[in-house]
Backbone as JSON, one array per atom type, in Angstrom:
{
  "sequence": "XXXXXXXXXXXXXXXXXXXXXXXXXXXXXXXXXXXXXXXXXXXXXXXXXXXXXXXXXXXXXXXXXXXXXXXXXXXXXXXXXXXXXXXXXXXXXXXXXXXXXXXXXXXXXXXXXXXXXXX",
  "N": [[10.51, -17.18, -12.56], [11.04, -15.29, -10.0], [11.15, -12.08, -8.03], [12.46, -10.02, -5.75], [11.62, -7.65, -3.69], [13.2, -4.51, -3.96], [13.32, -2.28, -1.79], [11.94, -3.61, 0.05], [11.84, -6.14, 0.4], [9.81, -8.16, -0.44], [8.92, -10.42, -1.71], [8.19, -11.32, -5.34], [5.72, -12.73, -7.92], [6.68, -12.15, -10.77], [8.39, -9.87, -13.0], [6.1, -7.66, -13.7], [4.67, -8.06, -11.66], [6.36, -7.06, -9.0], [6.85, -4.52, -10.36], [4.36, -3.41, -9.78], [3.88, -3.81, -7.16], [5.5, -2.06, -5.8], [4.9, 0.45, -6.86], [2.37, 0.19, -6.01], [2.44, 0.23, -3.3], [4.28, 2.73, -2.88], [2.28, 4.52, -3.84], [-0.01, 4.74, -2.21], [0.93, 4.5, 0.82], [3.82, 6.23, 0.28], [6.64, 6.84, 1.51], [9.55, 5.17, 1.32], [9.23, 3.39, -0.48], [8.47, 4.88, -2.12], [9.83, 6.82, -2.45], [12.33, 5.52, -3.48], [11.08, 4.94, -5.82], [10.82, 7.39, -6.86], [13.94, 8.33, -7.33], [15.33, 6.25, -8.27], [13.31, 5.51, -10.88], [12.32, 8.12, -12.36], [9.28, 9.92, -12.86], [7.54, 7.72, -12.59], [4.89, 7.61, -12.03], [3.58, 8.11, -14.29], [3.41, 5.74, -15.18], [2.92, 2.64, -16.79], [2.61, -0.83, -15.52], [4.08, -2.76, -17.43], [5.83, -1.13, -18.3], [7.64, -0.08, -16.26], [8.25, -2.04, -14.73], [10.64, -2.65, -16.57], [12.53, -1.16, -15.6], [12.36, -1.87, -12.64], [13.1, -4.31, -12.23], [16.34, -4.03, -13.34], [16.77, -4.0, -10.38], [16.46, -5.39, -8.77], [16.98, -8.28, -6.98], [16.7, -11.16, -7.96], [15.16, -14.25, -7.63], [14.94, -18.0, -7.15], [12.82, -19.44, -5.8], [9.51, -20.4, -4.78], [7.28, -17.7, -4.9], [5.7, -15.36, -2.64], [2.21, -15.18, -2.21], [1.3, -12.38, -3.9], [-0.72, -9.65, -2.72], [-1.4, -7.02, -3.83], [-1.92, -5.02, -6.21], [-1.56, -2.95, -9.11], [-3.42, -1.16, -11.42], [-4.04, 1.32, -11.71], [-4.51, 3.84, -13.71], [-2.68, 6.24, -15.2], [-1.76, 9.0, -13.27], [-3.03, 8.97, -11.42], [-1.77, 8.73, -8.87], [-2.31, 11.64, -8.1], [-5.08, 11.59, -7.18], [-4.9, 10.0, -5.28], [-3.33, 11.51, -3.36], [-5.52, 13.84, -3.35], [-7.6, 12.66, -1.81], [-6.68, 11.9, 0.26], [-7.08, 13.73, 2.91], [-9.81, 13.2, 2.85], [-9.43, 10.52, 3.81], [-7.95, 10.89, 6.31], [-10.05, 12.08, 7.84], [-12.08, 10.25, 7.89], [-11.18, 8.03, 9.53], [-10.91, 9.61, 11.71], [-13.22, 9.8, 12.58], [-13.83, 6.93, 12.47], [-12.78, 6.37, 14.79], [-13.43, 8.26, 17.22], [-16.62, 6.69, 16.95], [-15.97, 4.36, 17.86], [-14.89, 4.35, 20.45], [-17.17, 5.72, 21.46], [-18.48, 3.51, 21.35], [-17.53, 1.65, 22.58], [-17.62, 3.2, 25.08], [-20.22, 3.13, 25.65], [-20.99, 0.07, 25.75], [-19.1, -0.51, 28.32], [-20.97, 0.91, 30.15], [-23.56, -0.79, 29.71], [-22.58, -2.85, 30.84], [-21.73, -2.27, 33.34], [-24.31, -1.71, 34.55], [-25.76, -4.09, 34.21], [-24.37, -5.54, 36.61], [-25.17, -4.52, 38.54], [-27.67, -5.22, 38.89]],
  "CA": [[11.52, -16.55, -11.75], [10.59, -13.97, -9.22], [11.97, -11.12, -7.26], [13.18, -9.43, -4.22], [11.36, -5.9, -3.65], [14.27, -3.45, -3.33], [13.07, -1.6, -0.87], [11.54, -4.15, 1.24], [12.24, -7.77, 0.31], [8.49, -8.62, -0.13], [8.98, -11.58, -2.62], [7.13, -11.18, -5.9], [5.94, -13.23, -8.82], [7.58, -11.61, -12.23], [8.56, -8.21, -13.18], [5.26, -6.75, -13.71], [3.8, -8.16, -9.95], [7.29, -6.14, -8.96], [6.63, -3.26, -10.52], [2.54, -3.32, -9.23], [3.76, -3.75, -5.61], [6.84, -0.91, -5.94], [4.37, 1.56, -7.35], [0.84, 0.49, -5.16], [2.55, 0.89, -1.97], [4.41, 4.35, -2.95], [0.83, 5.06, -3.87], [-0.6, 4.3, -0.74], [2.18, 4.23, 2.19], [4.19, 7.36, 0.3], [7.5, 6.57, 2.85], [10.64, 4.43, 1.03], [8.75, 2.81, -2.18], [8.07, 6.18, -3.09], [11.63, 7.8, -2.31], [13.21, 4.66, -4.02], [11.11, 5.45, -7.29], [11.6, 8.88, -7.21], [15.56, 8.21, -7.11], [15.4, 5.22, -9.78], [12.56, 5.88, -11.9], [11.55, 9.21, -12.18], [7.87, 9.7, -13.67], [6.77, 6.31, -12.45], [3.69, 7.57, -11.7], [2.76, 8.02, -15.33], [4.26, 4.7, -16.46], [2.43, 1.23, -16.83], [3.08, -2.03, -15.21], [5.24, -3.08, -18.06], [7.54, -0.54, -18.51], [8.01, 0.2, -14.77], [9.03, -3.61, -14.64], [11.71, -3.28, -16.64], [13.1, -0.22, -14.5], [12.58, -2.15, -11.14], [13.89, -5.72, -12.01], [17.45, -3.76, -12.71], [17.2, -3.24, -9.42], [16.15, -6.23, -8.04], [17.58, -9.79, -6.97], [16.31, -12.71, -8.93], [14.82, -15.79, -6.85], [14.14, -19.1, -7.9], [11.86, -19.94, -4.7], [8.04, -20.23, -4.68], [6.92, -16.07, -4.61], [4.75, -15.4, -1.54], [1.33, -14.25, -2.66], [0.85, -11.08, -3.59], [-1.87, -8.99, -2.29], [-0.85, -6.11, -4.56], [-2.11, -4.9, -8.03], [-1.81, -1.47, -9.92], [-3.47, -1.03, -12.17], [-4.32, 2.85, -11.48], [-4.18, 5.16, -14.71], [-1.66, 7.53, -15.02], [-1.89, 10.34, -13.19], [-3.34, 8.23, -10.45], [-1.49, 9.76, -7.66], [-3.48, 13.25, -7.76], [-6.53, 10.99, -6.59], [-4.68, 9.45, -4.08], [-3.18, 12.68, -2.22], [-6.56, 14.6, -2.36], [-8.43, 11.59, -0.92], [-5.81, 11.94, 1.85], [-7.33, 14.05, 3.85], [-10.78, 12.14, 3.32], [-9.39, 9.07, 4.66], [-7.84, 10.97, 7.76], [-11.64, 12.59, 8.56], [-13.17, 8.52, 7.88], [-11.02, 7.21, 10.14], [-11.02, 10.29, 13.15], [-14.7, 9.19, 12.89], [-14.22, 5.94, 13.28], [-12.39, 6.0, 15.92], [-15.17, 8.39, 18.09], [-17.81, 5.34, 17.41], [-15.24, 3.02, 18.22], [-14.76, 5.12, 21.81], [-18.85, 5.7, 21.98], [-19.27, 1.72, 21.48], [-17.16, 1.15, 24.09], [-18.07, 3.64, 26.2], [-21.87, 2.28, 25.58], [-20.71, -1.17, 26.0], [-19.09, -0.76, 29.43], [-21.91, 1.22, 30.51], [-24.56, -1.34, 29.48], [-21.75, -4.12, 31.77], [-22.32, -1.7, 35.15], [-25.48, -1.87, 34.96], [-26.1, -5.59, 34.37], [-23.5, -5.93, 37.7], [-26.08, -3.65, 39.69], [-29.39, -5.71, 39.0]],
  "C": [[10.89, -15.33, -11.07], [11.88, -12.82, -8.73], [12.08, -10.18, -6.35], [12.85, -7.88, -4.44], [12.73, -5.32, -3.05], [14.18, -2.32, -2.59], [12.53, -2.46, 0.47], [11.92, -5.55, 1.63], [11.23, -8.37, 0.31], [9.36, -9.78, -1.59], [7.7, -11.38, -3.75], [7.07, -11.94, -7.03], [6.83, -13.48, -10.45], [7.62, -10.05, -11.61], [7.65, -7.01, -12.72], [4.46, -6.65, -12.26], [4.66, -7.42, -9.09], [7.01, -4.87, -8.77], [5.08, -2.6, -9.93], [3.03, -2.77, -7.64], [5.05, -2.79, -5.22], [5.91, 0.32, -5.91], [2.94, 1.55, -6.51], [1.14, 1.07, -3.61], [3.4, 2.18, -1.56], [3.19, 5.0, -3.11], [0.2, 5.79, -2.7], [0.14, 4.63, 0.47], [3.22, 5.66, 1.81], [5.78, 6.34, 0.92], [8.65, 6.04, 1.7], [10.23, 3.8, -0.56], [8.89, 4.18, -2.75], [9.25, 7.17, -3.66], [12.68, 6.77, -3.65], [12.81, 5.21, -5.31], [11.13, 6.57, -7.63], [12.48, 9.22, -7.98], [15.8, 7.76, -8.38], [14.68, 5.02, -10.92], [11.5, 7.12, -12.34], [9.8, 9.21, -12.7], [7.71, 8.73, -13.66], [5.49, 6.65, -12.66], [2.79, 7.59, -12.96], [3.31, 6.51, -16.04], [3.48, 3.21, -16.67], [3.01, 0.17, -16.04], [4.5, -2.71, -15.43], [6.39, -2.48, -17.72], [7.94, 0.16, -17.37], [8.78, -0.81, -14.44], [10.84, -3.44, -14.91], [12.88, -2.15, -16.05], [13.53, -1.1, -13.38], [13.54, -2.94, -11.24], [15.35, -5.07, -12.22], [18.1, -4.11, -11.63], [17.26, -4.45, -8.48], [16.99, -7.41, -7.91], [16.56, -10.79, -7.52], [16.57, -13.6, -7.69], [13.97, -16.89, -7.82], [13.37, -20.02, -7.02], [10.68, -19.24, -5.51], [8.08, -18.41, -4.44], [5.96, -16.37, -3.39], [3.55, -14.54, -2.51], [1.13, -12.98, -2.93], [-0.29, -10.27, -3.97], [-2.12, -8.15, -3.35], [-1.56, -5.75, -6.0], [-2.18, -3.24, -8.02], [-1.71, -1.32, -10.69], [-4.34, 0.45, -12.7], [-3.62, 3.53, -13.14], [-3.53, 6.15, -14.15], [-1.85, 8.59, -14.59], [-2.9, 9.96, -11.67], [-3.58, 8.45, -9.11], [-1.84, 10.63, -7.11], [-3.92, 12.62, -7.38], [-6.55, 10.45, -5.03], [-4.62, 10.64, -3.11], [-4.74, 13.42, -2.16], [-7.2, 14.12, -1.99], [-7.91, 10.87, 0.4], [-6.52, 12.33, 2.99], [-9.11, 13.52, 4.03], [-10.46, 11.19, 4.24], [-9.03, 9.59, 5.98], [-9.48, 11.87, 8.69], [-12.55, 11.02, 8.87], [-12.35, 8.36, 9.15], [-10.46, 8.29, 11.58], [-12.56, 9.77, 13.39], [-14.95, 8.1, 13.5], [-13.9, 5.58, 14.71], [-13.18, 6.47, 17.1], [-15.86, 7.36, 18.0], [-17.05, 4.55, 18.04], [-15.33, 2.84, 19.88], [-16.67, 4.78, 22.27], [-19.04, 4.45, 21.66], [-19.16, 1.27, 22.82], [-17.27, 1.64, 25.22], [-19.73, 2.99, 26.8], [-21.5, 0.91, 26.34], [-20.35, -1.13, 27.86], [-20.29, 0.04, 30.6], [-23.12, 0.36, 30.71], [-23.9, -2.77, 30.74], [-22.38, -3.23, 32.82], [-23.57, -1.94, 35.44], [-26.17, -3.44, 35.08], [-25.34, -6.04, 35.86], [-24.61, -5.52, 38.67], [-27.53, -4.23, 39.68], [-29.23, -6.95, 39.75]]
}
């Protein structure tokens, strides 16, 4: 038996694939997972798989369709979260970076086109 993310409606295998994909993408994404467990399970962030499960499914609708794959796992130690927020502002310096090369490729790139037009 699966079930119906209550925040999003992602479709998930059991309880504990539930509670993984409730708690990885408040992790990660912050926004509505995170507000929901806030609200409904306070101190998620220190809580396990298990006993997060049996918090969510409460919450959840029960399906007896095929689950859609899920991508999802957390299996982040408690306390988890600190790691995430101060590797926040890493990830927004990685990816102002990438986006300059991304610009200087393509600036390269159409540069290296004009000139093949002009020979």
């Amino acid at each position: 038996m699966g079930y119906l993310c209550p925040v999003c409606g992602v479709e998930t295998a059991d309880g504990e694939h539930l509670a993984n994909h409730v708690a990885f993408t408040a992790l990660t994404r912050g926004g509505d997972h995170e507000a929901w467990l806030d609200e409904h399970a306070p101190g998620w962030a220190d809580s396990g798989p298990a006993e997060l499960a049996d918090t969510v499914v409460g919450h959840a609708t029960e399906t007896d369709a095929e689950p859609v794959s899920e991508a999802h796992t957390h299996d982040a130690p408690a306390g988890a979260r600190a790691s995430v927020d101060a590797s926040a502002a890493d990830s927004d310096d990685v990816l102002a970076e990438a986006r300059e090369l991304t610009a200087a490729m393509y600036a390269a790139s159409a540069d290296d086109n004009g000139d093949s037009e002009n020979e």
